[in-house]
N, C-alpha and C positions, 0 to 999 in steps of 0.2 A: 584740253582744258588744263587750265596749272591750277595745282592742288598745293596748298598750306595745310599740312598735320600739327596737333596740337598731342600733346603724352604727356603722363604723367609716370611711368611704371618702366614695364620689359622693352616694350616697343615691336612687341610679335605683331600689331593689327596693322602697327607704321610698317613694317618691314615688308607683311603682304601685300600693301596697299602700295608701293614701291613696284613689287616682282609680278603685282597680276592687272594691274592697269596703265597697260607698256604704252596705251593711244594715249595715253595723259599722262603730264608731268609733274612727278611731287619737286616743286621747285625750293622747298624748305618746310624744316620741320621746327615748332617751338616744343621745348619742356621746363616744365616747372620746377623741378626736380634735379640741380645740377648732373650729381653722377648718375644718373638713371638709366639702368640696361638701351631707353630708346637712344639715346645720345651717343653710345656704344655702335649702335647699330648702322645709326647715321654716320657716323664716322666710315664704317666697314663698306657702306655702300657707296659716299660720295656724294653724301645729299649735303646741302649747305644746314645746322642749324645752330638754334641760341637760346642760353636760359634766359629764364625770364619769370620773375615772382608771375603768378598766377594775382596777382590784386592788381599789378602794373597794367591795366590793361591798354590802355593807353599807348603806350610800349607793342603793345600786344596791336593793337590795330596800324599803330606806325609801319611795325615792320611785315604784317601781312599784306599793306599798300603796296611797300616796296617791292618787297616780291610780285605783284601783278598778281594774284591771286585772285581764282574765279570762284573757289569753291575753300571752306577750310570742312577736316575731316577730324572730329572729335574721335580721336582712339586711344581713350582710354585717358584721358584729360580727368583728373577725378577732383575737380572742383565745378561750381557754378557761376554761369556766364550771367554776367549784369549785362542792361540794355546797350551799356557804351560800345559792347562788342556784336550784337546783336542787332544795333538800328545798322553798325560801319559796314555791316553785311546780309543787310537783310533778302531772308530765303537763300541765303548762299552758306549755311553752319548747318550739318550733319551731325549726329552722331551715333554710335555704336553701344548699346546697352544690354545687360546679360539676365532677361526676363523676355516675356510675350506682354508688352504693355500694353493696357492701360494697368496691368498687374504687378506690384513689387517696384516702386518708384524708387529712385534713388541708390543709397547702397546699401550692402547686403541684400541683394534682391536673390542672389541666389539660398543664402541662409532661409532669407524666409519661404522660398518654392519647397525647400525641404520643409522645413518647418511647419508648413499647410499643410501637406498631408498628399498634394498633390501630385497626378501623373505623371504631367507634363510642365514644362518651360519651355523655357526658349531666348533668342534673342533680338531685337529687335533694330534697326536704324530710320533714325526720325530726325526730323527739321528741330534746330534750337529753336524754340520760347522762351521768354520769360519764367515761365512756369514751369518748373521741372516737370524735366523725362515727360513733357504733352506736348509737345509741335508733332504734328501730323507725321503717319507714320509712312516709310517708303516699303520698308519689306521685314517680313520674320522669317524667322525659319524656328521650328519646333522642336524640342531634344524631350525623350522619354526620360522620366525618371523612373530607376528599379529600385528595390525596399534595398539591395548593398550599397547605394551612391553613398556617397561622402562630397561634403563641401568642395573636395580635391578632383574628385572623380569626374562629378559635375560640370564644376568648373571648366578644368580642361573639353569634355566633350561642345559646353557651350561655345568656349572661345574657337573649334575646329568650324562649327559655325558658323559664327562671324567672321571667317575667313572667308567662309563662301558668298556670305549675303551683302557683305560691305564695296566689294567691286561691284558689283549689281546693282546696290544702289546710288554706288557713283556714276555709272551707266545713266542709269533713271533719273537723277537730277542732268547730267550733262545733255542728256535729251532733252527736257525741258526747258533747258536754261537754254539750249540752239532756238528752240522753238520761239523763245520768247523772245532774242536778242533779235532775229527774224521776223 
């Protein structure tokens, strides 16, 4: 399957999603974010990519055509996808989010699990919609919260996470998507 990434940040989820889905190809990555750590990383790997405002989407569908793109992998994209990018691919946009939704949409979703009072989180990767953070979900996975966590603490433990659960669910759509092409 060739995979299109989409970043906005480090580029830690781009990077695993590179090192642990070796059957599939990240054939390019976009950021929105000129210098941004993922662009760094891309370079370091060898993967083709290019900035690109995050409103161009246009742009943004152009060059995920070119690439032949089966699937794109929102990690860590921290803007919202309008329909233009969502009909050019519809059921084929992922993404990676740092809650157990339907809980804590959007951002800050880790401030508010603290916040709550609550035990647990998690992270989540689900199908884009229109409608934030609710296209159907593919997989979570759960992280405890302790009364010491910190925003930082957290954090990182979620995103060890979504290390695990995001090639899983690129497994789980690429299965699907044979199924259906078949």
């Amino acid at each position: 399957m060739r995979l299109g990434v989409m970043c906005s940040g480090n580029g830690s989820n781009f990077e695993n999603i590179v090192r642990t889905c070796r059957e599939d190809e990240v054939v390019g990555m976009i950021h929105n974010k000129e210098k941004c750590g993922a662009s760094k990383r891309a370079n370091k790997l060898g993967i083709p990519h290019t900035h690109v405002k995050s409103k161009n989407e246009e742009l943004i569908v152009d060059v995920m055509k070119a690439w032949k793109v089966d699937l794109i992998v929102l990690a860590g994209w921290m803007r919202i996808i309008t329909p233009k990018l969502i009909n050019a691919f519809p059921d084929r946009i992922i993404n990676v989010h740092p809650s157990l939704l339907p809980k804590y949409k959007g951002l800050h979703a880790v401030e508010q699990a603290l916040d709550s009072g609550d035990t647990t989180t998690g992270c989540t990767v689900h199908y884009v919609t229109e409608e934030l953070d609710s296209g159907a979900i593919i997989c979570q996975e759960q992280v405890h919260i302790f009364p010491h966590d910190t925003v930082q603490s957290l954090t990182k433990v979620i995103q060890q996470r979504e290390y695990e659960i995001l090639p899983r669910a690129i497994e789980h759509v690429k299965q699907r998507l044979s199924i259906a092409i078949n």
